[in-house]
Every structure is written in C-alpha cells, then in structure tokens.
KEVOPA-468714 format. One line per field, with one value per residue (C-alpha): residue number from 1; residue in one letter; x, y, z. Coordinates in steps of 0.5 Angstrom, whole numbers, plus 500, padded with zeros to 3 digits. Each point is the difference from the previous one (the first is absolute). Layout:
nr	(NUM, ...)
rest	(a, ...)
px	(X, ...)
py	(Y, ...)
pz	(Z, ...)
This chain:
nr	(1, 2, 3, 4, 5, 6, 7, 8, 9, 10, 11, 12, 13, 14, 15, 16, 17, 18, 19, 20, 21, 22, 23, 24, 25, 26, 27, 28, 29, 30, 31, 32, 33, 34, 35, 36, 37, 38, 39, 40, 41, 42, 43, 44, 45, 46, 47, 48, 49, 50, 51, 52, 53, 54, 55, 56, 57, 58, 59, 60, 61, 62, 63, 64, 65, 66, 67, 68, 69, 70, 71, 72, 73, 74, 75, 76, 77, 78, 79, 80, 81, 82, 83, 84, 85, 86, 87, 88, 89, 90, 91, 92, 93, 94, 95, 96, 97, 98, 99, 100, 101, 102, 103, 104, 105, 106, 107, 108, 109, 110, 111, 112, 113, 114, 115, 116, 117, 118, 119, 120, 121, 122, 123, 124, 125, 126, 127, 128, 129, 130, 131, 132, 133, 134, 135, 136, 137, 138, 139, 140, 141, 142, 143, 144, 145, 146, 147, 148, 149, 150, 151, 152, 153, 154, 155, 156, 157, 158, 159, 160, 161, 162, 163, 164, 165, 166, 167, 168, 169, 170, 171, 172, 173, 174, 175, 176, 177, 178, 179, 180, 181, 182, 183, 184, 185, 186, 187, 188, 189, 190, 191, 192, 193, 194, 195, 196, 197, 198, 199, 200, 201, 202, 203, 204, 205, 206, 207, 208, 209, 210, 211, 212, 213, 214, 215, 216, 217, 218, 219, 220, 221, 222, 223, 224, 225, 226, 227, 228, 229, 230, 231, 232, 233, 234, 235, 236, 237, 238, 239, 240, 241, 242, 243, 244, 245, 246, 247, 248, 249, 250, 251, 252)
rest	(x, x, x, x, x, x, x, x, x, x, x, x, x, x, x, x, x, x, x, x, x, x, x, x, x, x, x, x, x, x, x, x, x, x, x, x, x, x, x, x, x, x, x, x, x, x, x, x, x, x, x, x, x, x, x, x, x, x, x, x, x, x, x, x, x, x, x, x, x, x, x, x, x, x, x, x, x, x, x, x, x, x, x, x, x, x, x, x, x, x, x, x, x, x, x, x, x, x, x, x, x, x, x, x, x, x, x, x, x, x, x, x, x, x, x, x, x, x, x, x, x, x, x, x, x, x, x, x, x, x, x, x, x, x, x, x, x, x, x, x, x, x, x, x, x, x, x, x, x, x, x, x, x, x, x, x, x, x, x, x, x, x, x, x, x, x, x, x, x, x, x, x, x, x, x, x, x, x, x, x, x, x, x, x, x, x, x, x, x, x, x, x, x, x, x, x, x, x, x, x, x, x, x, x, x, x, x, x, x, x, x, x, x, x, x, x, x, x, x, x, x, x, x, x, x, x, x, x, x, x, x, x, x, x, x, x, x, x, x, x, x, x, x, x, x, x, x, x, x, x, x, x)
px	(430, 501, 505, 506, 504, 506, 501, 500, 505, 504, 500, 501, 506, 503, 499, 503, 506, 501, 500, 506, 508, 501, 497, 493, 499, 493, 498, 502, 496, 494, 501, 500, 494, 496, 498, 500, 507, 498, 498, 506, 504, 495, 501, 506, 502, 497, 501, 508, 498, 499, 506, 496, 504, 507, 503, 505, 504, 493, 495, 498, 502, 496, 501, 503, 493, 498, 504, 499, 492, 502, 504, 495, 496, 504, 505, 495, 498, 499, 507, 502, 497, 502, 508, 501, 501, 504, 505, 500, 503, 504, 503, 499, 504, 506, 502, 499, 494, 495, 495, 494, 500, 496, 501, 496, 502, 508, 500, 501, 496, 500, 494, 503, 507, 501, 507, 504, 503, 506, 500, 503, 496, 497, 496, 495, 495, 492, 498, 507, 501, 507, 501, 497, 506, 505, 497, 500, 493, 498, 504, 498, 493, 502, 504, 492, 498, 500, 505, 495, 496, 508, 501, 493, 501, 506, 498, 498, 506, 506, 506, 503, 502, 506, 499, 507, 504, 498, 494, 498, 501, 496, 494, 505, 504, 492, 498, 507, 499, 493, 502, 505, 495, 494, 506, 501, 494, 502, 502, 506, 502, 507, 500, 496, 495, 505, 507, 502, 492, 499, 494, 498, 491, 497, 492, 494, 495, 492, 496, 500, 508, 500, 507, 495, 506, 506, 504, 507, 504, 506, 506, 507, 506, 505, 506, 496, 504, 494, 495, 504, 497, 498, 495, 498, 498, 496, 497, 497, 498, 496, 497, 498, 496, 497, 497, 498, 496, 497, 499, 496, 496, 498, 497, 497)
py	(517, 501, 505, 498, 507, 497, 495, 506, 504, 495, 499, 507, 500, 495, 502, 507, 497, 495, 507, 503, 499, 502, 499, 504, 503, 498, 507, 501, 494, 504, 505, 498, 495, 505, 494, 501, 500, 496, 495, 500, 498, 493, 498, 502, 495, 494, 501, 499, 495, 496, 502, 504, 506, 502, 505, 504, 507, 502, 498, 494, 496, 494, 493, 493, 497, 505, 496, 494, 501, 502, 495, 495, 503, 495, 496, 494, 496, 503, 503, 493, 496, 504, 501, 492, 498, 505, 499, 493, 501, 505, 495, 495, 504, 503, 494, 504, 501, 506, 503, 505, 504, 505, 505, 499, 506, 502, 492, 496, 493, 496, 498, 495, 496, 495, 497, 496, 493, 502, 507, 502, 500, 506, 502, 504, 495, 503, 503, 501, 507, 505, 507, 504, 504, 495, 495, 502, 498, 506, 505, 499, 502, 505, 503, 501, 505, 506, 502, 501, 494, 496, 504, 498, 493, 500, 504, 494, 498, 501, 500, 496, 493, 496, 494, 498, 507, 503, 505, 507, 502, 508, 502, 504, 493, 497, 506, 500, 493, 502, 506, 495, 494, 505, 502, 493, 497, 494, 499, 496, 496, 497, 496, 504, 494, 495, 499, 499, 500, 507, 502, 505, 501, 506, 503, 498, 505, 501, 503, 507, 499, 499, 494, 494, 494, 498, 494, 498, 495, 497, 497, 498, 505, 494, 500, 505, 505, 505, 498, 502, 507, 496, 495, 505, 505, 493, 498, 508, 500, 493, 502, 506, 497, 495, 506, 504, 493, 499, 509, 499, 494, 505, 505, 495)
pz	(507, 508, 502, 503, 502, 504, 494, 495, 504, 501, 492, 499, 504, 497, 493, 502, 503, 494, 496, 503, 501, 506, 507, 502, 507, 503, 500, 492, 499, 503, 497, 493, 501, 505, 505, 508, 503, 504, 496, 496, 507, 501, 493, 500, 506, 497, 493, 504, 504, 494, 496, 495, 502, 503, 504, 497, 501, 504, 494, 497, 494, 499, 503, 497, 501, 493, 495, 504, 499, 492, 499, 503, 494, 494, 503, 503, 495, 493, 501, 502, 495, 496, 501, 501, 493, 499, 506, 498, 493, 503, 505, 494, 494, 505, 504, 507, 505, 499, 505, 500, 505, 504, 505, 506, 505, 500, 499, 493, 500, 493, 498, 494, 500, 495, 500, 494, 502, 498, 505, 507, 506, 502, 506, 496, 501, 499, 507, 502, 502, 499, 502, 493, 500, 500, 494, 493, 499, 506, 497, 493, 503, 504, 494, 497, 507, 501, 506, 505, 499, 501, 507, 502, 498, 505, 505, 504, 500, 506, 495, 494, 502, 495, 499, 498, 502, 492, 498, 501, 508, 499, 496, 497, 498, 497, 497, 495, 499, 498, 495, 496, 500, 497, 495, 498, 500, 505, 507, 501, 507, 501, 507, 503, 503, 498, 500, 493, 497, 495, 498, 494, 501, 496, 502, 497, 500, 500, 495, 503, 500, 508, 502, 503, 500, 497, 495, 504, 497, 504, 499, 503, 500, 497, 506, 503, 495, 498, 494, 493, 497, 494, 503, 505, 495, 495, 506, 502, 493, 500, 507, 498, 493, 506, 504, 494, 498, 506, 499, 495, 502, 505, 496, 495)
C-alpha cells in the first residue's frame, strides 16, 4: 500500500478534533499527535480552506464540510429509496405535506416531499434549501449532535437571518430549542419559513446512531391561530413512528 504521510496526518488531526468538546490549539495538536509543527500549520490551513476545520476561541473545532461528508455517506440514493414510501403514506395517511430532509452545512435541503391533494402549499420543494436552525427538520437533526459539531456547522454563517420575524436570534436561543427538541424527541416549527405553515419533524439516524436527515410533516395553522396541542402532539407521535420506520430500514 503506497504512503501518503500528508493524507494520514491530515486524518489523524481530524479524528482528534472528532474526539473533543472543546476547540484545540495547533500546538495541543502537535502535541498529542507528535508530528512537526510545521506541518501541523500546512494542514491545518488547507484543511480550513476546505471547511473541514474552523477557528474557534484560538483553536479548532472541526468544520461543516464533516458532517456534510458524513451525511453524504447514507442520505443519496439508499437513504431516498428508502425513506420515500414511507413519506408517502405518511402525507397520504395524515392529509398534510411530508418531507425528508438532510443538512448540507448550516442549511436544510429536502431531499423527498410528497404532498396530499387536499394539503397547503408549502415551499419545501426537493432541492429548496432554508436555514437548519429555523426549520423543524433541521433542528431535529441538530437535536442528535454534540454541540461543538452544531457550532461547526454555523460557523460559516455571518448571523441568524428571520424569515418572518420568529425563530431563535443567538446560539444560546438554538441551543434551548435543542435541549427540549431532545426532550421531546420531536422538533416543532411554527411559521417560521411560512406565515401560517407549523411543522413537527423528528431524526432519523444510522447504525452507529449518528442523525443523518429528518421526517417533517406540515400543515396550516387554521386562522393563522396556533396548531391545537392535541393534533400537534398526534402528529409528532405519527412523525416520530415514520423516522423510527425509515431508522430501521437503515439498519436492516
């Protein structure tokens, strides 16, 4: 097997910073991996130019372009062939619009949406991509991460952005949304891509129990008056047996 030393350290770097909660200086990394300083920097600096790392607090976390590549793994075709006929008769069964979505970088791109004859229009057509931390779907997912891989996701973004003057403005507002969307199992949007549209969307994960896309399921908020507890709580309970179906499938 021919040698590639830059590849390797380059890994090795990766893998390290994929062991730690916190940002890592470059002299911690040379350090703990006992390769030349210098070499460290090189990789360092192309391993950012291609979004594999980010700078942070005078370390480095690592980048959005690793969990993009980690959900390239399973979200293409297996994970779409998959998931399809289970969003179908979801939207079938409940009347409203699903969606299988994924992250790519701090963005949400559905991948699957099918939609009931008799449902709203919603904007989340396949390809169409929203900010992560203002869709259920992206939330969801980000619910499953660790924190340091969510901060590495929006590090390449400037600022939260509204769409329609709802949803979480700092870190700290996501991060509370986080911490009850893993209580709940479920993640729960209330206009905040559409005027009068709430969404309810829970994870789907891999065998190794990583979040690689989500199930949403959307509907009107009659009168633009917020969705009843009751028909929100049936529908996460419905969403949530569709990722879980779609789950096992991946695991099978």
């Amino acid at each position: 097997m021919p040698e590639v030393p830059a590849l390797r350290r380059a890994v090795a770097i990766l893998r390290h910073l994929s062991g730690n909660n916190r940002p890592v200086s470059a002299g911690a990394l040379v350090r703990a991996l006992d390769l030349p300083r210098s070499s460290v920097y090189d990789l360092l600096g192309v391993l950012e130019e291609l979004a594999l790392v980010s700078r942070s607090g005078g370390g480095y976390l690592l980048g959005a372009g690793v969990s993009e590549l980690g959900s390239a793994y399973v979200r293409s075709d297996p994970l779409r062939r998959q998931a399809q006929p289970i969003v179908r008769d979801l939207a079938e069964a409940t009347g409203g619009t699903a969606q299988l979505a994924v992250l790519r970088g701090w963005e949400t791109v559905y991948l699957v949406k099918e939609q009931a004859v008799s449902s709203a229009a919603i904007i989340t057509a396949t390809g169409v991509r929203m900010p992560a931390y203002l869709t259920a779907t992206g939330r969801a997912i980000m619910s499953r991460m660790e924190r340091r891989e969510v901060l590495a996701l929006l590090s390449a973004e400037d600022g939260f952005v509204s769409r329609t003057g709802v949803g979480p403005r700092t870190h700290r507002e996501l991060a509370e949304l986080l911490r009850l969307t893993r209580l709940d199992g479920h993640a729960i949007e209330r206009g905040e891509i559409s005027p009068h549209i709430w969404t309810v969307a829970a994870p789907v994960v891999d065998p190794l129990d990583r979040p690689v896309a989500a199930i949403g399921l959307s509907d009107t908020m009659d009168g633009g008056e917020a969705p009843d507890p009751a028909r929100v709580a049936t529908a996460a309970r419905t969403v949530r047996r569709a990722a879980d179906a779609v789950t096992a499938r991946l695991r099978a």
